[in-house]
Structure formats: structure tokens, C-alpha cells
C-alpha positions in Angstrom: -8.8 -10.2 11.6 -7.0 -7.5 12.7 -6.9 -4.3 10.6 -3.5 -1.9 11.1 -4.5 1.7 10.3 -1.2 3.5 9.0 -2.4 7.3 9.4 -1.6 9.3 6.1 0.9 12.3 6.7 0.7 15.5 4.6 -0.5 15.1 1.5 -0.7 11.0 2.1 -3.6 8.8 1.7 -4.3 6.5 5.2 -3.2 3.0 4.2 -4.3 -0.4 5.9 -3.1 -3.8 6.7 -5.4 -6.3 6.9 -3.5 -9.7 7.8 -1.3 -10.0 4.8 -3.0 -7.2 2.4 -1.5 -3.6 2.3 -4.5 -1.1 1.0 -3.3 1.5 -0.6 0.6 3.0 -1.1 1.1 6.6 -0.9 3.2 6.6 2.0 6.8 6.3 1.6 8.4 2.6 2.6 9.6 3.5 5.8 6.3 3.2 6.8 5.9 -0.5 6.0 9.2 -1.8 6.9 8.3 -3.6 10.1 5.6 -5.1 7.8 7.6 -6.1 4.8 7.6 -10.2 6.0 3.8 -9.5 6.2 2.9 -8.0 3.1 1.9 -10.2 0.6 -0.4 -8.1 -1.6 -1.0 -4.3 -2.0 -4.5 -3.5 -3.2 -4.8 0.0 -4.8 -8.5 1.7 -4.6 -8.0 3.7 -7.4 -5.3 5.7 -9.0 -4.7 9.1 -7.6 -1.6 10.3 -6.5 -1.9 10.0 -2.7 -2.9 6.4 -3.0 0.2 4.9 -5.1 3.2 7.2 -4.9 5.2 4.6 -3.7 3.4 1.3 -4.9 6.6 0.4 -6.6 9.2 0.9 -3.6 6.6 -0.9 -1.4 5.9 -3.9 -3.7 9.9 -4.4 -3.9 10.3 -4.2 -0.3 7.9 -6.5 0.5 8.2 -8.5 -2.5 4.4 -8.2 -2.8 2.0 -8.2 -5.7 0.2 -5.3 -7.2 -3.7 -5.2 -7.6 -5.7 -2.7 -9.1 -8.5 -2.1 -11.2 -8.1 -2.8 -15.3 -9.5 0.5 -15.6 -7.3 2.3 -12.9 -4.2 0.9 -14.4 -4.4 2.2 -17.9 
């Protein structure tokens, strides 16, 4: 499989594609927009800041779904 590294900028988290899984969505959409037909799912590591920003923009570009941690998401 081959893993896209998306190199965080400023106060960004890195993010990864991994066939048809975004990890992690700090980075503003722009950054995924050649990806959006790719993108099925965004997986969040855990809930800082830097890692899900811009989860929402993302998962509506993409029309992907969101998964994180029960105890992340609270």
C-alpha cells in the first residue's frame, strides 16, 4: 500500500493517506483536494487541536466518515 505523507505546516500536525484513509485533519482542505475522490475515511489519533482543525471541512469535501476514539470525542 502506498502511504502519502502530507507534511504539517506551522502549527499543523503531518497527516497521511493510506489508500483510501486520511489520518489525521489539521491541515486546512486545500491540502486534500486532489484527494477528495480518494478519501473515504479520516481517522483522528486523538483530539488535540493540530490533529482536527479542519475534520469537518475535510469530511464534507470528501464526503468521508469520521473515526475517533469514544473517549477522544467526548
Amino acid at each position: 500500500m502506498h502511504i502519502e505523507f502530507i507534511e504539517g505546516k506551522g502549527y499543523y500536525s503531518n497527516s497521511y493517506i493510506c489508500g483510501n484513509i486520511l489520518v489525521d485533519a489539521g491541515l486546512p482542505p486545500e491540502f486534500f483536494a486532489k484527494y477528495k475522490a480518494d478519501i473515504e475515511t479520516i481517522v483522528i489519533t486523538h483530539a488535540h487541536y493540530d490533529h482536527i482543525e479542519h475534520v469537518k471541512e475535510i469530511s464534507e469535501l470528501c464526503d468521508a466518515e469520521i473515526c475517533i476514539h469514544e473517549l477522544d470525542a467526548a
